[in-house]
N, C-alpha and C positions, 0 to 999 in steps of 0.2 A: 504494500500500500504506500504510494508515495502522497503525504501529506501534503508535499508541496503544488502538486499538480491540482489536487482536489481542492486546497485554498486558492489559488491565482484562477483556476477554471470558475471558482463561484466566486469568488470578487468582481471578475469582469462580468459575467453573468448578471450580478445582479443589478448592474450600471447600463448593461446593454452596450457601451462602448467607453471605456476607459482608457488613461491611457497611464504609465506607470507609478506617475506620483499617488496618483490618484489610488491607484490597488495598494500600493506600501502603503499609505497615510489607513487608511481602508485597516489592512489587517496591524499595524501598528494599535491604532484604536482599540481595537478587538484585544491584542496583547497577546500578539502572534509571536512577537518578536519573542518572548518568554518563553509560552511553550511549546514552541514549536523550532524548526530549523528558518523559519521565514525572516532572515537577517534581508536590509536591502539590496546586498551583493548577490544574493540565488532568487529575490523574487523576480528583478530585471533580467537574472538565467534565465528564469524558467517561461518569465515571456517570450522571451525570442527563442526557445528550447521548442516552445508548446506551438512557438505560430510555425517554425519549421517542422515541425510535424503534421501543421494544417489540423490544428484544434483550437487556433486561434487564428486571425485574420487580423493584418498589420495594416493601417492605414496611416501615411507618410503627411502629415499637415508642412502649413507653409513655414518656415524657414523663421526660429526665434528675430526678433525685431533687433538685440541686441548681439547677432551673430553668434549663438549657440545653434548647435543641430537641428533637425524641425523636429520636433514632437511626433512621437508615435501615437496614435488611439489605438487599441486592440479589439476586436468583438468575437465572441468564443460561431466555432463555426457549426454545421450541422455536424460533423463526426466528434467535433467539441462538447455539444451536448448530450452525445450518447458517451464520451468519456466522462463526464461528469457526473452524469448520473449515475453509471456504473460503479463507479467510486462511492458515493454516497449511500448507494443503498448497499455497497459490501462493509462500508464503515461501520454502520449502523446496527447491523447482527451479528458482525464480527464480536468473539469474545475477548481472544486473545491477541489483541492488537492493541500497541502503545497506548496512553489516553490522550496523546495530541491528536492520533486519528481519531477516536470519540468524539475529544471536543470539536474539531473541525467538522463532524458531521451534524449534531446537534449546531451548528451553527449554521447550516444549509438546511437543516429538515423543513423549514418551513416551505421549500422547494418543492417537496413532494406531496402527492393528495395525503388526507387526513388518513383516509383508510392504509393506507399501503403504509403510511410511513408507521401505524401500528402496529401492523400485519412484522413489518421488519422489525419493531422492539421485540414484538413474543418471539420470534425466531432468538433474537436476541438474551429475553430471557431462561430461553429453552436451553438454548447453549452453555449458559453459565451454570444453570441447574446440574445440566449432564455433568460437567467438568467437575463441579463440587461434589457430585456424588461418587465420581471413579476416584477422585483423590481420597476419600470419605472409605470407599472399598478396598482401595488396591495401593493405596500411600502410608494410610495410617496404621503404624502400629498397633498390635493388640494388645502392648501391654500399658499398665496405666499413665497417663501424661508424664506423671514424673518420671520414670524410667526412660523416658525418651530420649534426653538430652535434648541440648539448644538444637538437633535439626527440626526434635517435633515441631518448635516453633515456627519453621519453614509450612509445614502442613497447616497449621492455624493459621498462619498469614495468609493463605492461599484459600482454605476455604472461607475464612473471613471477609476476603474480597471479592469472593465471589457471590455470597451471601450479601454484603453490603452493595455490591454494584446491580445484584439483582433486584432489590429494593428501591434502588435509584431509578431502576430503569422500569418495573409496575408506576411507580409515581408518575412518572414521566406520562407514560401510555391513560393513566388513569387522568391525569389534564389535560392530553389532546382530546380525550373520549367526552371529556367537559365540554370540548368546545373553546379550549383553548389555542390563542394566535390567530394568524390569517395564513391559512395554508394554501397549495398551489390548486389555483381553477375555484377560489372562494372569493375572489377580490383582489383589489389593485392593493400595492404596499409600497412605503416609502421606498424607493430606491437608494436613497444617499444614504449612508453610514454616518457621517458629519453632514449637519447641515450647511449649504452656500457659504463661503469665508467665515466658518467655524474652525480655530485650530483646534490641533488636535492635543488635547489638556495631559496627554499622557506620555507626549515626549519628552 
């Protein structure tokens, strides 16, 4: 799962055409830059990575006034948004995958319809279930905690987070089934991340 493809594919996405400052300040905001690899030196890569692949579309503006380069806009293209999606919905029910790829897709789900993108968390929690219970069968020792030494604690961490992040992710499913957000094909949504000549407070 490359995080970085799936942030800069839904950055420009959600702008319709962007052009690089614009996606850094974008996941900047968000506090990409923390946790994830989205420094500004690989998200300008992966723009011009992504449009030479033709999952982005480059378009060449007129020539800075003050003689820097012209400005690039980007707009993600049709096999762009079969990549993106792709990405988002394996993010999504993926168990064992970094949490920057989580946070990145929770950060796009409202991309997807209401139904599916839940239909993906129970897959989601399905999996985590499973994983917890083979480490629960076939990890854990039979004899009592203490005898275990400091690896048991390996097994608790593991099923604890499994446990924990499955609860995270019923909640989740349990307020979209509320009716929360504005998901995809329910209405129009703000596009901007920052509002018009709003800095960005977190630089």
């Amino acid at each position: 799962m490359s995080v970085m493809r799936l942030l800069v594919l839904g950055a420009v996405r959600q702008h319709g055409r962007a052009h690089g400052y614009q996606v850094r300040n974008d996941l900047e905001f968000w506090g990409a830059h923390e946790w994830s690899t989205a420094k500004p030196g690989s998200i300008y890569h992966a723009l011009k990575q992504l449009a030479k692949e033709g999952l982005l579309l480059a378009h060449e503006l007129a020539p800075s006034t003050v003689g820097g380069p012209p400005r690039v806009e980007y707009e993600v293209t049709e096999a762009g948004q079969v990549t993106f999606l792709e990405l988002l919905r394996t993010a999504l029910r993926a168990h064992d995958e970094r949490i920057d790829v989580l946070t990145s897709a929770v950060g796009f789900i409202v991309d997807l319809p209401r139904a599916e993108a839940i239909g993906l968390l129970r897959e989601r929690v399905a999996a985590l279930e499973k994983w917890r219970e083979e480490v629960e069968e076939h990890w854990t020792p039979d004899s009592p905690p203490a005898e275990w030494g400091h690896i048991g604690e390996i097994m608790r961490l593991w099923t604890h987070q499994a446990q924990s992040d499955a609860n995270w992710t019923r909640g989740l499913i349990e307020r979209l089934e509320k009716g929360a957000y504005v998901m995809a094909g329910e209405g129009e949504r703000e596009r901007d991340v920052l509002p018009e000549g709003m800095e960005n407070p977190f630089r």
